[in-house]
N, C-alpha and C positions, 0 to 999 in steps of 0.2 A: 504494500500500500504506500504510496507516495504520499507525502507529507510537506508544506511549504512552514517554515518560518523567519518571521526577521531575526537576525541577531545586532546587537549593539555592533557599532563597527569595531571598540576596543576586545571585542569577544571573539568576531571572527579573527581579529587580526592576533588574539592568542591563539583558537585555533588552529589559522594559518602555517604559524608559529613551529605546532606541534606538531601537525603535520609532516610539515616540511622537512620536521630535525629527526624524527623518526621513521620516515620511509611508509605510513599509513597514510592512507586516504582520510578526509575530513568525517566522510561519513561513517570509517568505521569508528572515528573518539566518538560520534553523536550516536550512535546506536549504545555504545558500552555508557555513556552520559545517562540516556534515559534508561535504559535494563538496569542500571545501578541505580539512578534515581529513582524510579520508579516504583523497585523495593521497597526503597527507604520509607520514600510516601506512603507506600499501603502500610507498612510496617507500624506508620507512627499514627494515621489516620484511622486502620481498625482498630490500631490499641486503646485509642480516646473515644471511639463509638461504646468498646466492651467498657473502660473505665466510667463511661455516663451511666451504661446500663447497673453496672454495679452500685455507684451510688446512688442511685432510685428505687433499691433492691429488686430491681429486676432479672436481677443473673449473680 
């Protein structure tokens, strides 16, 4: 699925950066970016759904 977004230009131009100094393409840092962010986000986002339910004793 193809995906468009903007990035800050100081962000492509890290990046770019990175890119360039390790021999990877741009899009595979942004696939391992969101795969690891993404985690984290569920990670911390279903932990705060369980901890409401907890304090309303509902779980």
């Amino acid at each position: 699925m193809a995906t468009s977004i903007r990035l800050a230009p100081e962000t492509e131009q890290r990046l770019d950066f990175l890119a360039s100094s390790t021999g990877r393409t741009k899009a595979y840092y942004l696939r391992e970016i969101i795969d690891h962010g993404l985690t984290d986000l569920e990670d911390y986002y279903l932990a705060a759904e369980v901890l409401e339910r907890v304090r309303k004793g509902q779980e």
